[in-house]
N, C-alpha and C positions, 0 to 999 in steps of 0.2 A: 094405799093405806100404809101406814105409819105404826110403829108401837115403840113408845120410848120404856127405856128397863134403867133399873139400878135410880142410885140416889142423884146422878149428876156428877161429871156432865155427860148428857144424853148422847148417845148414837141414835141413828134414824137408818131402820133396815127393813129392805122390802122382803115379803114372805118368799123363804127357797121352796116353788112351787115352779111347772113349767108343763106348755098342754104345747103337745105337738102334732100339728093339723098336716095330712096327706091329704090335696081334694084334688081325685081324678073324674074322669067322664065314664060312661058306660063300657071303653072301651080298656079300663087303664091306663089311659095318658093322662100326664101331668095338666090341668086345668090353668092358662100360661097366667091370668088374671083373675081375682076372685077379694070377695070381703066376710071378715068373719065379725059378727057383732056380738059382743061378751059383756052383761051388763050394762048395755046402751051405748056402750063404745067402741065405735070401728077402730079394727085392722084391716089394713091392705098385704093380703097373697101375693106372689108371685112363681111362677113355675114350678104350682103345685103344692108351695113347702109354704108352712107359717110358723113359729113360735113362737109363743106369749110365755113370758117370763113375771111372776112375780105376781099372779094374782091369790085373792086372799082363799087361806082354805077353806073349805064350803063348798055348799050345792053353788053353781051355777048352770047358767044354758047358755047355748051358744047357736046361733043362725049361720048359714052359710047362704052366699049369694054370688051369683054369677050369670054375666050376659047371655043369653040364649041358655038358660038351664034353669032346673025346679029347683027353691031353694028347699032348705035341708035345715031341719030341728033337731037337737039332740040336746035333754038332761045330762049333767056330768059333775061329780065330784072328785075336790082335789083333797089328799092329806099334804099337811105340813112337808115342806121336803118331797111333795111326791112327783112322779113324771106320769103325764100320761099322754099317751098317743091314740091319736084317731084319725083312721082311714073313713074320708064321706068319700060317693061316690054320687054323681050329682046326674040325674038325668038331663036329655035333652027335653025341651020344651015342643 
């Protein structure tokens, strides 16, 4: 998402927003593989860590999924400019 400002000519700038995904197993280990889908759109995790950069501020939800484990729901809001981080912990199946 986009928002053009002023009379022109336009800049085009993503929201300074940023949601930062830890997904470990029941034991605390890094989950080496995983995807987080955030308004219908996959990311791919890797060793645990993710960061999405630049989504717009507002409610969103976000799924978490991974091979041989339950996935994981969580509501979440961002403000403009904000950081937020979250630890899932994803059971085994």
């Amino acid at each position: 998402h986009a928002t053009l400002r002023g009379e022109g000519p336009w800049s085009v700038a993503r929201p300074d927003t940023r949601v930062a995904f830890e997904v470990v197993d029941p034991d605390g280990l890094p989950i080496v593989g995983f995807r987080v889908v955030v308004e219908g759109e996959p990311f791919d995790g890797r060793d645990g860590r993710l960061e999405l950069v630049g989504l717009d501020p507002g409610r969103h939800t976000a799924f978490v999924v991974a091979e041989g484990h339950t996935a994981w729901r969580q509501p979440f809001a961002l403000d403009d400019g904000g950081l937020l981080e979250l630890r899932v912990s994803l059971p085994a199946r």
